[in-house]
FIMAR-816391 format. One record per residue (C-alpha): residue number from 1; residue in three letters; chain; z, y, x. Coordinates in pm, whole numbers. Each point is the difference from the previous one (the first is absolute). Example, Ala and Ser with C-alpha at 12.3 -4.5 7.8 and 13.67 -1.06 7.14 Angstrom:
# residues 2
ATOM,num,residuo,cadena,zz,yy,xx
ATOM,1,Ala,A,780,-450,1230;
ATOM,2,Ser,A,-66,344,137;
//
This chain:
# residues 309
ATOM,num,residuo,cadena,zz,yy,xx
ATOM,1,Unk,A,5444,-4416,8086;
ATOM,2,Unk,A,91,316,-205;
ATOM,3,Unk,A,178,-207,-257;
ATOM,4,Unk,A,209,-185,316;
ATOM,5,Unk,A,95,316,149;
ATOM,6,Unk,A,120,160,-367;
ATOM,7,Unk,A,189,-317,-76;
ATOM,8,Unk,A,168,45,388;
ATOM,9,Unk,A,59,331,-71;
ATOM,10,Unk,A,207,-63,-360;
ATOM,11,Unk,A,212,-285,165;
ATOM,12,Unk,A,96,233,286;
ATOM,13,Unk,A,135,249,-257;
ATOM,14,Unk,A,335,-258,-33;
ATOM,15,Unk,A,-2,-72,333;
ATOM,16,Unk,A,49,379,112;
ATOM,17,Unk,A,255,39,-328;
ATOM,18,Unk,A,217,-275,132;
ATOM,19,Unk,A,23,61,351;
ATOM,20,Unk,A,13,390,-55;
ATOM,21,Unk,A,299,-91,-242;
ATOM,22,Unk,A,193,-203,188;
ATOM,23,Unk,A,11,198,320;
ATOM,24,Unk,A,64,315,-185;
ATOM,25,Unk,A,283,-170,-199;
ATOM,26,Unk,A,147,-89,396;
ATOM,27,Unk,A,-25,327,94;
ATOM,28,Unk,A,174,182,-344;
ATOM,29,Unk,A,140,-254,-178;
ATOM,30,Unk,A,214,-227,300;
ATOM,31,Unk,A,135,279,288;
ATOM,32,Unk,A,172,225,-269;
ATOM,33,Unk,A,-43,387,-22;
ATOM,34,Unk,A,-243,105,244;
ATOM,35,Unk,A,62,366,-9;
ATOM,36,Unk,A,339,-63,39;
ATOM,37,Unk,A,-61,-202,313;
ATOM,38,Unk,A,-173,272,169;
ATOM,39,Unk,A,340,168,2;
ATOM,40,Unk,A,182,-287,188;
ATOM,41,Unk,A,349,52,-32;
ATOM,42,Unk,A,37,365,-13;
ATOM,43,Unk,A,110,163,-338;
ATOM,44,Unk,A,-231,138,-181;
ATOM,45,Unk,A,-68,206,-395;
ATOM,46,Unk,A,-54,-275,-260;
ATOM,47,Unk,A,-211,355,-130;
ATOM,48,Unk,A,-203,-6,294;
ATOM,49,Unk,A,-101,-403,6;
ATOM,50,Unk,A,-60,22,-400;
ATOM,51,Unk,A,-271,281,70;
ATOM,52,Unk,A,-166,-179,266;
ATOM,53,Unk,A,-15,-319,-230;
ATOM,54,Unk,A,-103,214,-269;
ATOM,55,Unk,A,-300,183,248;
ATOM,56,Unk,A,-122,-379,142;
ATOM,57,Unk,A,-3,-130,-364;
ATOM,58,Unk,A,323,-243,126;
ATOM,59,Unk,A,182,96,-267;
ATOM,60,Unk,A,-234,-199,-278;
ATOM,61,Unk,A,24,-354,-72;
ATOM,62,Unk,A,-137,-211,303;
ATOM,63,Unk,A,-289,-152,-226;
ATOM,64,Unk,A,-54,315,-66;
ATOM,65,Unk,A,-26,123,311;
ATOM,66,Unk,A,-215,-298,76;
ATOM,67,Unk,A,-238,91,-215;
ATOM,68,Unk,A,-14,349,65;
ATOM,69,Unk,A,-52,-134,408;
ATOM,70,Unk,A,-317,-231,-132;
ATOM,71,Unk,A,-137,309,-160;
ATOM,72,Unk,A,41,210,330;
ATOM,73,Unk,A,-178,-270,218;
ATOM,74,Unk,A,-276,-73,-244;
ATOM,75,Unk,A,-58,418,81;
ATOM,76,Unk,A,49,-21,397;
ATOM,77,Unk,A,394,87,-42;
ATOM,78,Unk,A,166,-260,206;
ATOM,79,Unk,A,379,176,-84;
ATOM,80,Unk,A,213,230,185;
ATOM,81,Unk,A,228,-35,276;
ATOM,82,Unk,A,343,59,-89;
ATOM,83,Unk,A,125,215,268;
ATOM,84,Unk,A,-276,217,83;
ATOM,85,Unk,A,-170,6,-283;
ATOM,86,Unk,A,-330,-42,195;
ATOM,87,Unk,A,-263,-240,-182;
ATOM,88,Unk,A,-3,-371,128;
ATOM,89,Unk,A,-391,57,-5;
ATOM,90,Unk,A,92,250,264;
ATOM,91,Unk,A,160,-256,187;
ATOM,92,Unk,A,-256,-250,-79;
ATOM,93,Unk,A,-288,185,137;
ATOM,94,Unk,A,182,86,319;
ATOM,95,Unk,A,106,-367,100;
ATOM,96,Unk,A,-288,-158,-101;
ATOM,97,Unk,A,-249,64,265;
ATOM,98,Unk,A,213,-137,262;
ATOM,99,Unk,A,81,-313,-173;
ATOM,100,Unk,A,-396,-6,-84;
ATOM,101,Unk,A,-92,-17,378;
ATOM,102,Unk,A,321,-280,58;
ATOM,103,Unk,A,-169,-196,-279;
ATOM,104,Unk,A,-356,47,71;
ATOM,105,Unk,A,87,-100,377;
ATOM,106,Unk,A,207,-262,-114;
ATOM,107,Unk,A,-244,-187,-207;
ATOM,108,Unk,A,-254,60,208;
ATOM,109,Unk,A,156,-198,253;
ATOM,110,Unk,A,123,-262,-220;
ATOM,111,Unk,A,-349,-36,-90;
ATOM,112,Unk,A,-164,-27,302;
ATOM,113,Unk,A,228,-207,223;
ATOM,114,Unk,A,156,-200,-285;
ATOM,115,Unk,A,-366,-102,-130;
ATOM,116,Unk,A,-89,-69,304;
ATOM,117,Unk,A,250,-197,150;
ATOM,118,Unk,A,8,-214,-317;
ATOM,119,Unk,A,-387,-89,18;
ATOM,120,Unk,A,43,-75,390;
ATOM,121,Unk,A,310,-242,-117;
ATOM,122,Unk,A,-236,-129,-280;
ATOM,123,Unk,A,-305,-76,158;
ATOM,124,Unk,A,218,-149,318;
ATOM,125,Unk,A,242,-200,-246;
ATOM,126,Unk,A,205,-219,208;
ATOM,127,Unk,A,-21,146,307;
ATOM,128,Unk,A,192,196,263;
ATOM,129,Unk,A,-71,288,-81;
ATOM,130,Unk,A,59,-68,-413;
ATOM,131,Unk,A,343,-130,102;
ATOM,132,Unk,A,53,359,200;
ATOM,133,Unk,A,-112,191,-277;
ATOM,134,Unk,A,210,-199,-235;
ATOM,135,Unk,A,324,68,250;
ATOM,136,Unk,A,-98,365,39;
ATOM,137,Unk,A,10,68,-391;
ATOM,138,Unk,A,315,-189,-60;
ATOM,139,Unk,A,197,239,215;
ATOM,140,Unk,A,-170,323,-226;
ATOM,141,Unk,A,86,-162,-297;
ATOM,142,Unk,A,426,-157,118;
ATOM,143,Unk,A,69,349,161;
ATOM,144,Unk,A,101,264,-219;
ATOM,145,Unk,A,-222,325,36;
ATOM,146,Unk,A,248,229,127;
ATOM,147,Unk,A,109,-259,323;
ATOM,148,Unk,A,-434,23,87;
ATOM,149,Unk,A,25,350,-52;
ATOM,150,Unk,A,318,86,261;
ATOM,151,Unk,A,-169,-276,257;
ATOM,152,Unk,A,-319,162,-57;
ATOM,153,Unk,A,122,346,74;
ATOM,154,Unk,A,214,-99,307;
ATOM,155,Unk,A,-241,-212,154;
ATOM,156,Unk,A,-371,233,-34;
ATOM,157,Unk,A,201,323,-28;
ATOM,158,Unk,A,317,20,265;
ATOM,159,Unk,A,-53,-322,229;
ATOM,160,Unk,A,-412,64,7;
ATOM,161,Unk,A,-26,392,-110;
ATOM,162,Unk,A,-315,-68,-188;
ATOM,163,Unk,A,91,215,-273;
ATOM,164,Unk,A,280,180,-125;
ATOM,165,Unk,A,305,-179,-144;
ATOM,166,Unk,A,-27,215,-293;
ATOM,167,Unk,A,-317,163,-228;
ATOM,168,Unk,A,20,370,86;
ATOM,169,Unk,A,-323,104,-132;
ATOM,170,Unk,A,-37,-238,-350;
ATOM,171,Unk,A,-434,188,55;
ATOM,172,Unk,A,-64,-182,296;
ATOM,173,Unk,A,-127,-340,-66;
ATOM,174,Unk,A,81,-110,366;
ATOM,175,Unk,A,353,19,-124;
ATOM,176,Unk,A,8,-205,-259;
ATOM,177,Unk,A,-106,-324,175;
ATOM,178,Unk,A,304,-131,105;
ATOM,179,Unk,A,178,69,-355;
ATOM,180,Unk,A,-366,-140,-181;
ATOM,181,Unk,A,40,-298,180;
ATOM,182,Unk,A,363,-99,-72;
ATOM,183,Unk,A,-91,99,-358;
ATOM,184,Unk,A,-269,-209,35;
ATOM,185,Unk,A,213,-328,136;
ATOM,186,Unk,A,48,-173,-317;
ATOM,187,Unk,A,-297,68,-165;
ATOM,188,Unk,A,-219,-118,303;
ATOM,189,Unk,A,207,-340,45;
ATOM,190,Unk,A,-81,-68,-356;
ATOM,191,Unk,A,-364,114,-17;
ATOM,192,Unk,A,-55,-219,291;
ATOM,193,Unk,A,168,-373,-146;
ATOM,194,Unk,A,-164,112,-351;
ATOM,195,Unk,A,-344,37,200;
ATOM,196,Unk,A,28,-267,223;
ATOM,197,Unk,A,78,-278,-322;
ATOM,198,Unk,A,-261,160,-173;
ATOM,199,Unk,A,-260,-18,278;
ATOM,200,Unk,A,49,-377,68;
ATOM,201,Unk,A,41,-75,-353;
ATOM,202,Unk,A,-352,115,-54;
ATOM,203,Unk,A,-148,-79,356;
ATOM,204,Unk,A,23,-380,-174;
ATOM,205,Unk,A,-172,98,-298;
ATOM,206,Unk,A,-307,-124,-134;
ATOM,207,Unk,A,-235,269,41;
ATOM,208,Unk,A,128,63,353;
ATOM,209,Unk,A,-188,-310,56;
ATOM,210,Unk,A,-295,65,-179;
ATOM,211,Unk,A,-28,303,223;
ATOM,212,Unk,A,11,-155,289;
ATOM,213,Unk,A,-266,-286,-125;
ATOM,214,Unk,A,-210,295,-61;
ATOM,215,Unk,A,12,120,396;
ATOM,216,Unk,A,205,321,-69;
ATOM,217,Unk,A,130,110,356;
ATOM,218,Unk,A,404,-75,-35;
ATOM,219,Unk,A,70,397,77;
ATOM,220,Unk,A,-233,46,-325;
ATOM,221,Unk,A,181,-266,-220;
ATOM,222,Unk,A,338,159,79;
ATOM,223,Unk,A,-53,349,-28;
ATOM,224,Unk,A,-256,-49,-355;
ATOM,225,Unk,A,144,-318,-148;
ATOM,226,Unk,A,345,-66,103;
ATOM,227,Unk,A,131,370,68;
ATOM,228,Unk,A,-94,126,-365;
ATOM,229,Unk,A,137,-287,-220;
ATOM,230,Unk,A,367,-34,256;
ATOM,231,Unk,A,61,345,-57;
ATOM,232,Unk,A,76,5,-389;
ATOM,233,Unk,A,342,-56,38;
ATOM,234,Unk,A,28,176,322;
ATOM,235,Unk,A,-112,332,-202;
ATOM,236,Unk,A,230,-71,-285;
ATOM,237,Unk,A,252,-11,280;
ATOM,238,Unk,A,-104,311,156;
ATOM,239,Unk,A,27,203,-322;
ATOM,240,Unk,A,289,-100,-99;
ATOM,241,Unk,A,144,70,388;
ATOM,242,Unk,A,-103,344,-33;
ATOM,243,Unk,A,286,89,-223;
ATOM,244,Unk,A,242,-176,215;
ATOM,245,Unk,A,-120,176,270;
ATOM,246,Unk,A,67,345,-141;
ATOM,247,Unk,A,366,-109,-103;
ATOM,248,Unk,A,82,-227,345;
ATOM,249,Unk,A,-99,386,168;
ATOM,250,Unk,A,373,42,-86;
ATOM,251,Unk,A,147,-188,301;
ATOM,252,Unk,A,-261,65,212;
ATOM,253,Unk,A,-33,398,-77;
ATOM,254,Unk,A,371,1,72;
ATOM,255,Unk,A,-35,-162,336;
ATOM,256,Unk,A,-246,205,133;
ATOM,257,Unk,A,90,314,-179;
ATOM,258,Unk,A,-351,52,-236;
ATOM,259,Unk,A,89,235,-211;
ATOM,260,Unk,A,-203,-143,-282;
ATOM,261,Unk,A,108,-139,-356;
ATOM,262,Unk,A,272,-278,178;
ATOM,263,Unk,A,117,259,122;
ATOM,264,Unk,A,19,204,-297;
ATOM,265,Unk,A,183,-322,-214;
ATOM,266,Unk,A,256,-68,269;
ATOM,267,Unk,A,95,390,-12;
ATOM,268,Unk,A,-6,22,-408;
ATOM,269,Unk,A,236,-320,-21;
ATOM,270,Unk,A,184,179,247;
ATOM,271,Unk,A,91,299,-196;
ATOM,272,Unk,A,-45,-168,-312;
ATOM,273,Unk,A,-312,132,-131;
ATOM,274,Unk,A,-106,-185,-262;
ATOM,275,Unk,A,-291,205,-98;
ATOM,276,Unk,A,-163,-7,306;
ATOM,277,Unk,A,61,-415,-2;
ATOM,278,Unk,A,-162,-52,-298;
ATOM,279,Unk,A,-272,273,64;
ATOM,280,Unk,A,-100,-218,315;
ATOM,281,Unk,A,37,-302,-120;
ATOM,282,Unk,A,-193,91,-314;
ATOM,283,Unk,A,-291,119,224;
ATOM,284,Unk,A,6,-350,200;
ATOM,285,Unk,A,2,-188,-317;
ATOM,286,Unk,A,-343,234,-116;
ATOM,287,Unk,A,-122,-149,365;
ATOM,288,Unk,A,62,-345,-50;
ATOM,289,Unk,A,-180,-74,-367;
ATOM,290,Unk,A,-314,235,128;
ATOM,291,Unk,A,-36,-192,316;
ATOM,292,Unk,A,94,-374,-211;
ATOM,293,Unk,A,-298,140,-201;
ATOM,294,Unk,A,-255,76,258;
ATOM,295,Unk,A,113,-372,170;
ATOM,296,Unk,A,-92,-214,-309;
ATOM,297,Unk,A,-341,208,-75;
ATOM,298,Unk,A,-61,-80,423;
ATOM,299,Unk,A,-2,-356,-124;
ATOM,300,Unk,A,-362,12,-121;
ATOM,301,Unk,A,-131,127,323;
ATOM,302,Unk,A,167,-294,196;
ATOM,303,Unk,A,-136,-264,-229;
ATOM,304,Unk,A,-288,73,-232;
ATOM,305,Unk,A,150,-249,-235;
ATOM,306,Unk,A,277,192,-141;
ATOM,307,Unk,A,-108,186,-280;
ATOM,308,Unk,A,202,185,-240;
ATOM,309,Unk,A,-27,-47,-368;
//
């Protein structure tokens, strides 16, 4: 196991180079000057941008400045924001609690009803209420997020008055249902088909029979037997979901007005921040391989037959 995790931990060292690179090269490289940009069109001292460059460390070559970025992060330094000169780890660390909850309530959800709906559609293969399922997670997965999210908010928030249309308090969890569960749309309507093939994949299996030869109550088969080894790719699923998740908060934050790290993107591309893009999206990258990590050593709790060399 240590040697797997080491070896994990080595190839996600090029992983993180490359995708660091490349969306730090989109945000300096492609839009031009971005202390120039901040000035729009009004005039302003070719002085003044040159010691703002020269103060940011803009005014070095951009592998340079690359590498001097890599060395910041590796130290907790996620860059500086252009404008204000506040610290994207500032920015961070005030967006990220809301997006936290979204995400949290989002997968919990996605868990829940998406497992569940796919082992009732499983076990019931066939049937009504398989067919319904089936219908139901079509439409999650053909409508486009932001269309759930406006008939979401008009229908529970202004025609019922459930909640509120938008999040004014990102603290209370109560809130964040109605934006958790149009984050949650996609992910669920995928969880579910990916659980229900699995389940009636393995319902057919071999020891599935063997279990029931032996007398094992059917509730006991399923939940012992049939739940553990179905989930495997379920989980791989799920980890890999939480990342998308955290970046699909984007549409949804904006919808429902969470002021959480969407929220924070949508206003750095904005105002063309770069540092505060890459900052962010550095941070979410950090997310994904830990999580991808954790998923693949979850493997040999599912099935005692993985082992890693």
């Amino acid at each position: 196991m240590g040697r797997y995790v080491v070896r994990r931990l080595l190839q996600m060292i090029p992983v993180f180079i490359g995708a660091t690179l490349l969306v730090f090269l989109m945000m300096y490289a492609l839009p031009g000057d971005p202390v120039r940009a901040l000035y729009g069109e009004r005039s302003v001292d070719e002085a003044q941008i040159a010691a703002i460059k020269a103060e940011l460390g803009l005014d070095l070559p951009l592998m340079q400045q690359y590498w001097n970025y890599l060395l910041g992060v590796f130290q907790g330094d996620f860059g500086t924001q252009i404008a204000s000169r506040r610290p994207v780890m500032d920015v961070i660390t005030q967006a990220l609690p809301a997006t936290i909850r979204l995400t949290v309530l989002a997968f919990l959800i996605t868990v829940v009803l998406g497992v569940g709906m796919g082992l009732v559609a499983g076990l019931r293969r066939g049937g009504k209420i398989d067919r319904a399922i089936l219908f139901v997670t079509l439409i999650f997965i053909s409508v486009p997020v932001f269309v759930i999210g406006y008939a979401y908010q008009n229908f529970f928030a202004n025609t019922l008055g459930w909640t509120t249309p938008t999040v004014r308090d990102p603290e209370a969890w109560t809130q964040l249902i109605l934006p958790a569960l149009v984050l949650a749309s996609l992910s669920l309507a995928y969880v579910a088909r990916l659980t229900r093939t699995s389940i009636a994949e393995n319902a057919r299996a071999d020891y599935m029979r063997t279990a029931k030869a032996k007398g094992l109550s059917r509730p006991r088969a399923v939940t012992v037997h049939l739940m553990r080894n179905s989930l495997i790719p379920v989980v791989t699923f799920l980890g890999v979901d939480i990342g998308n998740l955290m970046a699909g908060a984007i549409v949804t934050e904006g919808i429902f007005n969470v002021q959480g790290i969407g929220s924070a993107v949508y206003r750095a591309l904005s105002f063309r921040e770069g540092a505060t893009v890459v900052g962010i999206v550095t941070f979410m990258i950090v997310v994904y391989l830990v999580v991808t990590l954790l998923v693949d050593l979850l493997y040999a709790v599912l099935d005692p037959r993985i082992r890693y060399a």
